[in-house]
Structures are given as structure tokens and as C-alpha cells.
N, C-alpha and C positions, 0 to 999 in steps of 0.2 A: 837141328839147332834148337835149343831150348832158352828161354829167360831167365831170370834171377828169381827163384821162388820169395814168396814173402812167409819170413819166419812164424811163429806164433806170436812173437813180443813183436811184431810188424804188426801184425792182425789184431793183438790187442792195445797197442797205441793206437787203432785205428779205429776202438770201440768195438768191432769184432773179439766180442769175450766169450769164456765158457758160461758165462750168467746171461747169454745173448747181448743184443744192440746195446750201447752205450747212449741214455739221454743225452743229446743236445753234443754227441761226438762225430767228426767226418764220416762213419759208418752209418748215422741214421743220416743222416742227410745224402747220403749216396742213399741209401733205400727210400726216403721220402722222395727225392729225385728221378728215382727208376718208376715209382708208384704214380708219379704225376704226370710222366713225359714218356713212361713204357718203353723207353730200351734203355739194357743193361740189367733186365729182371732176371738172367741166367744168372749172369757174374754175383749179383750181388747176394743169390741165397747161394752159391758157390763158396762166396766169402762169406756168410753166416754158418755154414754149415761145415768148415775149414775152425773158425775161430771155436763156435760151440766145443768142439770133440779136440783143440786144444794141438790141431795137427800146422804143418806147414801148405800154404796155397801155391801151387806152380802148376805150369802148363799141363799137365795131366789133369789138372780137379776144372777143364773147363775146353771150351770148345773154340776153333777159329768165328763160326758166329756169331758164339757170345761173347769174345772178345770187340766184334767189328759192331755189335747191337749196341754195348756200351761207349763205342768209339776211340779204342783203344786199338787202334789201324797199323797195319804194317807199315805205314808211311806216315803214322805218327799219329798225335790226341788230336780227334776232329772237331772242331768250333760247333760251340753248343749241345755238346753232346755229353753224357755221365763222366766220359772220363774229362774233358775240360772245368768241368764242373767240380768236379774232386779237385782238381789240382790248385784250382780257388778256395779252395774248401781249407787245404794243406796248407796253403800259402797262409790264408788269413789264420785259422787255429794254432797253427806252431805244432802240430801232429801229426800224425801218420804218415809222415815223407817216405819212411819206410815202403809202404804200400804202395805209395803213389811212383816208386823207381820201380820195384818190382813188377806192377802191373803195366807200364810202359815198355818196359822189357821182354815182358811178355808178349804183349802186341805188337813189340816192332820185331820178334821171332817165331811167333807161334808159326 
């Protein structure tokens, strides 16, 4: 069983571009967030390196670990962790919802 991959126009509403991180988009702040609190640092150059080369991000470009490092759990987004964090992130900027369904999706199937 696989999740809902995030498209490339998912990854770059989400700042995830082919020119890299997007200033002050859900994308740096998911990487400023991994870099400060050190998990979700798989997922997040997964998803840099996904957007960069302009491809789609789904369950093959990433690992059950890195899924569960960023807190994107098979039993859902864990409080305090990258992926709650993102989802605030979503919520308050009006972008990357996109991302934010896929990579749920992802970790409620990986």
C-alpha cells in the first residue's frame, strides 16, 4: 500500500523549487525546523532533492524511519514534531496543502 505522492507543483507551492528553498516559504521552515530540533533531516533533503530535479516525491524517494524521524507516523502527525509543525506552517501560509496531504498519506501507509 502506497500514499498519494506529492506532485512537483505540490513541492513547489511548498517552496521545494528547481532554484532550491524558497525564502520565508513552508519548505525553509520545515528545513530550519529539522536543523534546530534534528529530526525530519532525511525527509526534508528528500524533499529538496525531489523539487531541485523537478520530479514527483512519493513513498519510494524516502524511508519508514524518515518518515517516523519527521513524525509523520502510521497513526498519524505526532505533537511537536516536523510534521505538526508543517501543518501549522500550511495552515497559517495558505500553501503547500498539497505537500502537507501527501506526506500524511504517506505516513499513514508507508
Amino acid at each position: 500500500m502506497s500514499g498519494r505522492p506529492a506532485s512537483h507543483s505540490d513541492l513547489s507551492g511548498a517552496g521545494y523549487t528547481s532554484g532550491g528553498v524558497g525564502k520565508g516559504s513552508v519548505a525553509a521552515g520545515m528545513q530550519s525546523y529539522a536543523d534546530t530540533h534534528g529530526g525530519g533531516k532525511g525527509l526534508v533533503s528528500g524533499l529538496q532533492s525531489s523539487g531541485a530535479r523537478g520530479q514527483e516525491f512519493g513513498d519510494g524517494n524516502t524511508s519508514r524511519s524518515a518518515m517516523d524521524s519527521a513524525g509523520f507516523g502510521s497513526g498519524g502527525v505526532n505533537k511537536g514534531s516536523l510534521g505538526s509543525n508543517t501543518m501549522s506552517s500550511v495552515d497559517r501560509s495558505g500553501s503547500g496543502g498539497g505537500l502537507r496531504s501527501s506526506l500524511q498519506s504517506i505516513g499513514a501507509k508507508k
